[in-house]
N, C-alpha and C positions, 0 to 999 in steps of 0.2 A: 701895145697899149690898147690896143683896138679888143684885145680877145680879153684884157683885163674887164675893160670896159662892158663887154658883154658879159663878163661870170659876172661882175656884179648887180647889172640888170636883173641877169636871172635869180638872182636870191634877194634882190630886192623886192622882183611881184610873186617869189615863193612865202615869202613875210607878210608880203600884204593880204594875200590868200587866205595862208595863216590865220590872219589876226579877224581876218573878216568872217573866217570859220568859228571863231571864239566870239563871236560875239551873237549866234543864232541860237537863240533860246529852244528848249524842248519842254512843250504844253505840257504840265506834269496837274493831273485831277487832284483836287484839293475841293475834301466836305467842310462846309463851317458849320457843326454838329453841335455847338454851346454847349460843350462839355465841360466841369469843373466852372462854372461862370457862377451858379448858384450855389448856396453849400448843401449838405445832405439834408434831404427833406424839406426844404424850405424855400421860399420865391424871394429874390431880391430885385430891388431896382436898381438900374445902373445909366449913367449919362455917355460914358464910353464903357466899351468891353470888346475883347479880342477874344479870336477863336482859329488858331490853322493859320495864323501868318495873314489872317485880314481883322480890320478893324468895325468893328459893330457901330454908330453913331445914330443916336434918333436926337429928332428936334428939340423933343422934350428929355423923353425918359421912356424905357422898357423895362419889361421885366422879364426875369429870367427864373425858370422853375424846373427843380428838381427831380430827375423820373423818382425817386420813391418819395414824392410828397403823395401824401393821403388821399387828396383828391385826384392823380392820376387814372385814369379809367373808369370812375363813375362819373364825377360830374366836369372833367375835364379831358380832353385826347390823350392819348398815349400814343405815345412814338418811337418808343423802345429806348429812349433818352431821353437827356434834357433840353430843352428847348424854351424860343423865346415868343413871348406874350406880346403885342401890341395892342395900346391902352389910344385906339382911334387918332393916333401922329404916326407920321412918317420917319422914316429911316434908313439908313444906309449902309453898304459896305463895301472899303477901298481896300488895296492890298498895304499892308503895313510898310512894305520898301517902295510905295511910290510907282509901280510897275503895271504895267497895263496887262489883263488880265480879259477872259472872256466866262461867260456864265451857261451853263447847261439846263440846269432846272433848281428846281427847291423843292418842300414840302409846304403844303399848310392845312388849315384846319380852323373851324371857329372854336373861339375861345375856350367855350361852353354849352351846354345841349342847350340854351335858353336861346329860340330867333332862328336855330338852324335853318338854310335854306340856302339861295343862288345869290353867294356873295361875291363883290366883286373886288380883284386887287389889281389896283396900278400898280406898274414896274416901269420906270423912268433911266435907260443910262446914258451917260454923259460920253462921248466917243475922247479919247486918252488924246489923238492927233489935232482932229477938227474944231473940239469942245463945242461938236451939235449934239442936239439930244435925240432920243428913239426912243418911242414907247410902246408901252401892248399892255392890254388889260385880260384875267383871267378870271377866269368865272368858275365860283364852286361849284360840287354837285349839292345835292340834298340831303346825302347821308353825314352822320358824322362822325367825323375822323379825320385824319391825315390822309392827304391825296399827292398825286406828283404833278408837277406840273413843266412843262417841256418849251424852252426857246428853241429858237430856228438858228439857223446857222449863222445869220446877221448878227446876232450878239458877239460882238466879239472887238476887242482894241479897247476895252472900255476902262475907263479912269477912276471910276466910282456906278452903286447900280442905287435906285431908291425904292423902295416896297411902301405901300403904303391900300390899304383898305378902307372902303369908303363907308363913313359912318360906322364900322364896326370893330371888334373887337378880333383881332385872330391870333391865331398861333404857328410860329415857321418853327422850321426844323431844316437840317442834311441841304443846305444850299451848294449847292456842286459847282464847282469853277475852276477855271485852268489857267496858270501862271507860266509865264515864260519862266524857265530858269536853265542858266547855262552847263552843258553837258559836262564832265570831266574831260573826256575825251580831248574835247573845246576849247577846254583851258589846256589841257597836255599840249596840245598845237602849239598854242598860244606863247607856251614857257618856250618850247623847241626851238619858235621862228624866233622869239628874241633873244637867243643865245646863238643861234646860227647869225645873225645879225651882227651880233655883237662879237662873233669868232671872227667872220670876214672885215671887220673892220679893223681889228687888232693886224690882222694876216697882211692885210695892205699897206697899213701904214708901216710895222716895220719893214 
């Protein structure tokens, strides 16, 4: 009774093991590139829009513009896509399932060659556990164009991020960010312990 008793300890913290291995996400990089959001050649505005398995939301309204609209390269950035316009309101982006996510960097760029100069963009995020906020502000250069711009390693468990540029007009692109999501492997585990689970239970009762 005793040594029953102990097989089935043992396969009950091999289960648990299991299940707990199934449930540790692998950071997999993910661009939100606003690709397809615009139609060819042309800028729309949009109140929600997705890109990559995250959701776009500004307060108001953004817009969103196509790389072969006309004025790409002369009197507006090029970024080798499509990319989104902020009209001086803030904005956001959460992961579409709800999942807490960390952020690497972005692009941006002013609107337009009118005012170029050292603009300034708050980034606001919401931490996914504690629901405290973090911020950091980043400062353009002079020239203009698309730049990169680099978080620290603190970014991260975050629930939602906000961009937002002060008094001006800019332009993001390639926001880079990393989602947990569960291995195969993780789930193979997963299947095994609850079928070895469920063999030993059968085996004892009859």
């Amino acid at each position: 009774m005793k040594k029953i008793s102990l097989v089935r300890m043992y396969v009950l913290v091999l289960c648990m093991a299991m299940l707990a291995l199934s449930m540790i996400g692998v950071a997999h990089a993910t661009i939100i590139d606003m690709e397809g959001i615009a139609p060819s050649g042309l800028i729309v505005s949009k109140t929600l829009a997705s890109s990559n398995g995250f959701f776009i939301n500004p307060n108001t309204t953004v817009e969103f513009i196509d790389s072969t609209h006309s004025q790409i390269g002369l009197s507006r950035p090029d970024s080798g896509s499509d990319y989104l316009i902020e009209n001086n309101s803030s904005w956001k982006i959460y992961d579409s399932a709800s999942q807490p996510f960390s952020i690497q960097s972005f692009q941006a760029s002013e609107e337009t060659k009118i005012g170029v100069g050292n603009k300034h963009i708050e980034v606001s995020g919401l931490d996914f556990t504690s629901s405290t906020w973090m911020y950091t502000t980043f400062v353009t250069d002079t020239a203009f164009g698309f730049e990169t711009f680099n978080f620290d390693s603190s970014w991260t468990n975050l629930r939602l991020v906000y961009f937002n540029a002060i008094f001006d007009n800019m332009a993001y692109d390639n926001i880079v960010v990393n989602a947990a999501v569960p291995e195969p492997s993780s789930l193979l585990l997963l299947g095994t312990g609850l079928i070895g689970l469920a063999g030993m239970r059968r085996k004892f009762r009859s």
